[in-house]
Residue, then its C-alpha position, 0 to 999 in steps of 0.5 A: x078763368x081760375x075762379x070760374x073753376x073753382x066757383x064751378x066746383x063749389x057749386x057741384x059740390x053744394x048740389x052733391x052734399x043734398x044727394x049724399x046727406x039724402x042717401x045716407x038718411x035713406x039707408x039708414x046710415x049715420x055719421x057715426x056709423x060710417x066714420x064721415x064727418x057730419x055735414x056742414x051747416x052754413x058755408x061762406x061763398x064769394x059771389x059775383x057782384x057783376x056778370x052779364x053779355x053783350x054782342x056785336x057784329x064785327x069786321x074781320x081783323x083785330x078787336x078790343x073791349x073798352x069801357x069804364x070798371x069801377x071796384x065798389x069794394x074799398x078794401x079788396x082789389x079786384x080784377x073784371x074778367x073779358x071772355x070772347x065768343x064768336x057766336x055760331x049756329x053750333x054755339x058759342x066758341x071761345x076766341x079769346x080773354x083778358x082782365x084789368x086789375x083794380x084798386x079799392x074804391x077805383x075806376x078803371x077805363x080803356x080799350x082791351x084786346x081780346x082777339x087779333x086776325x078774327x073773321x067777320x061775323x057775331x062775337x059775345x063778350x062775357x064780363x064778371x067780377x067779384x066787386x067791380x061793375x060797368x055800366x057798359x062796353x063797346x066791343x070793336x075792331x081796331 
């Protein structure tokens, strides 16, 4: 959830920096005159090697996640994020989340709960990582 954040504030950030250069190019005022650092040419950003959804249609009661995540990194660990949502006329809504942590150059498998007591009805799954991917999951009851 952390990295989400901060990935959401880097990208408000690059989408801000344009605006403020331009605005400042347009009034006429300099780095210099204005005392503001000048801006930066190239920034290093850590993005997702892996995000995607899948859906189902569950029975009421608890649900688990399982699948197969493998680190393509063999040097840094990792950790493959589960978001849950049910699915409603008015938008997604979140239920719940887990993780599973990964060594380098490892693959992980199993079940992972992500809800207890949940009403029937459609959930989504969110998936991301930095280095680990999947092939697929299932999402269930249990």
């Amino acid at each position: 959830m952390r990295i989400r954040k901060k990935l959401f504030g880097l990208a408000l950030l690059l989408l801000l920096v344009p605006a403020v250069s331009a605005n400042a190019a347009a009034s006429g005022d300099t780095a210099a005159k204005n005392n503001a650092q000048p801006p930066f040419s190239a920034l290093n950003v850590n993005t997702l090697a892996f995000t995607n959804s899948w859906t189902a249609n569950l029975e009421a009661g608890n649900i688990r996640l399982g699948g197969a995540f493998s680190n393509t990194s063999s040097t840094n660990y990792t950790s493959m994020y589960f978001d849950l949502y049910r699915v409603t006329a008015t938008g997604d809504v979140y239920v719940g989340s887990n993780h599973v942590n990964i060594n380098p150059g490892q693959t992980v498998g199993g079940y992972y709960h992500l809800a207890y007591n949940q009403p029937a009805g459609l959930y989504k799954v969110v998936l991301n990582s930095s280095y680990a991917i999947t092939s697929g999951v299932s999402l269930g009851n249990y």
